[in-house]
N, C-alpha and C positions, 0 to 999 in steps of 0.2 A: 443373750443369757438372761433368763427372771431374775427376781430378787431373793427368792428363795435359794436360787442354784448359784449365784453369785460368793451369797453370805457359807453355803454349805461348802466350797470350795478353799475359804478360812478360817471356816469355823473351828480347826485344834488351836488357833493362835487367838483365836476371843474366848476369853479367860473372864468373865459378866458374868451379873446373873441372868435368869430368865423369870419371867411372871409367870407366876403361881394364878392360880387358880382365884384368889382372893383380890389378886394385882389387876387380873383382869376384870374383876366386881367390883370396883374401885373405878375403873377405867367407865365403865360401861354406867355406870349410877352416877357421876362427876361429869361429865363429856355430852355433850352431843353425840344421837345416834350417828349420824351422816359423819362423826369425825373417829369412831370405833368399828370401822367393817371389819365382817368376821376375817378376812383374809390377814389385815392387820395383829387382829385379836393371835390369831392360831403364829401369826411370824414371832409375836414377843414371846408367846410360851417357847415358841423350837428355839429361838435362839439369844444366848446370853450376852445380849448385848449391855445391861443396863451398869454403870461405871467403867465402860470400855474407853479411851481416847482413838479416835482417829485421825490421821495427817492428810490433808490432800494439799497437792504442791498446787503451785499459781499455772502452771501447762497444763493441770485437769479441774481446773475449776473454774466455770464460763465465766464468774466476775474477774479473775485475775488475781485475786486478792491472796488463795489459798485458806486453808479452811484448816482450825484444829478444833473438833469438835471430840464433847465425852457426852458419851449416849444419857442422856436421863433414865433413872426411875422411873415406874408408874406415878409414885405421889410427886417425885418432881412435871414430870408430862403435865398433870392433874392440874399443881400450881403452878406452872409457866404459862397453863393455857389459859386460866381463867381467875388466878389473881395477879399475877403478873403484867406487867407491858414490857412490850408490845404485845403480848401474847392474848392479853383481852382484847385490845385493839382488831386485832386481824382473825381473831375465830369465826365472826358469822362470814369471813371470804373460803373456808375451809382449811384453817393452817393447824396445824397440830405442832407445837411442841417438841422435839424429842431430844433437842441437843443445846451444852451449855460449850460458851465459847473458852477453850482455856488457854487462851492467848490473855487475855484480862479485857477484852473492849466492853464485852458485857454481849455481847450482838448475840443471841438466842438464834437456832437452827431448827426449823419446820419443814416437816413431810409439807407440800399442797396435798390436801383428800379431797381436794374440791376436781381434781383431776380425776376422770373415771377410770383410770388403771389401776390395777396391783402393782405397778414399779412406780410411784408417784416421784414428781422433780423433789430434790433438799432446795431448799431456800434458805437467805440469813436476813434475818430483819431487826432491822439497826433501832433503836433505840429512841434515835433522834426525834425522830416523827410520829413518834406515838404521841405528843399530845394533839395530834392533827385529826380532826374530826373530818368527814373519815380517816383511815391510817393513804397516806397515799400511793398506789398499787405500787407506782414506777420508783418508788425507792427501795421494795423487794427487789434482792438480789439474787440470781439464780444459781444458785453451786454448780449441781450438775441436772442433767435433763431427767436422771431415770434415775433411782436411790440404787438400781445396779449396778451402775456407771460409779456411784460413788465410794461404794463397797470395793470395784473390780479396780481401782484408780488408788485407796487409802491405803496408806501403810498402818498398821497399829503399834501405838505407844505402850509398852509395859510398864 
């Protein structure tokens, strides 16, 4: 199942917003080309994900850990990625941003774009090791393999 047809399959129960047209000139003027592909661009307009929460239990999330993430904003995407850490840390590896942890650890959730699919892995990247020049790979954690996987696996927090 794609990530499009995942997300369209919950999509009466995400209650988000979606990016405007301005969300995404923001995105695209603030970011790296290589981390705004249009297939990216056109999923945040169709769907309202931005202040959603998502739950994924410890049986679907390859670290174990479990995952509560709430989808960012554009302008937070924007500042996670590139004032932020780890999120400066790990941008020239292809991480984007997209999710804040609302558990309290702080640990920030990234699409990889650096992966050449449209269903790219969620990853969680701890905080810890960002003052580590470079960030070091093997402390990225992987959520789930395909952001389908994580959509078709979340339950949503109202």
């Amino acid at each position: 199942m794609t990530l499009d047809l995942s997300l369209r399959s919950i999509g009466p129960s995400v209650r988000g917003t979606r990016a405007t047209d301005n969300d995404i000139h923001l995105l695209k003027c603030q970011l790296p080309n290589s981390l705004t592909p249009d297939w990216l661009m056109a999923f945040l307009r169709r769907h309202a994900l931005a202040g959603v929460g998502f739950s994924l239990s410890t049986d679907h999330d390859e670290s174990g850990i479990g995952a509560e993430v709430i989808w960012l904003t554009p302008e937070q995407i924007v500042s996670e990625s590139v004032e932020c850490e780890p999120g400066r840390s790990v941008l020239s590896y292809g991480f984007l941003a997209i999710g804040a942890c609302a558990e309290g650890s702080g640990d920030p959730y990234f699409l990889d774009i650096s992966n050449p699919s449209d269903d790219p892995p969620l990853v969680r990247i701890p905080h810890d090791y960002a003052v580590s020049v470079p960030y070091p790979r093997d402390k990225i954690e992987i959520v789930t393999s395909t952001s389908s996987e994580f959509f078709r696996n979340s339950s949503i927090n109202s």
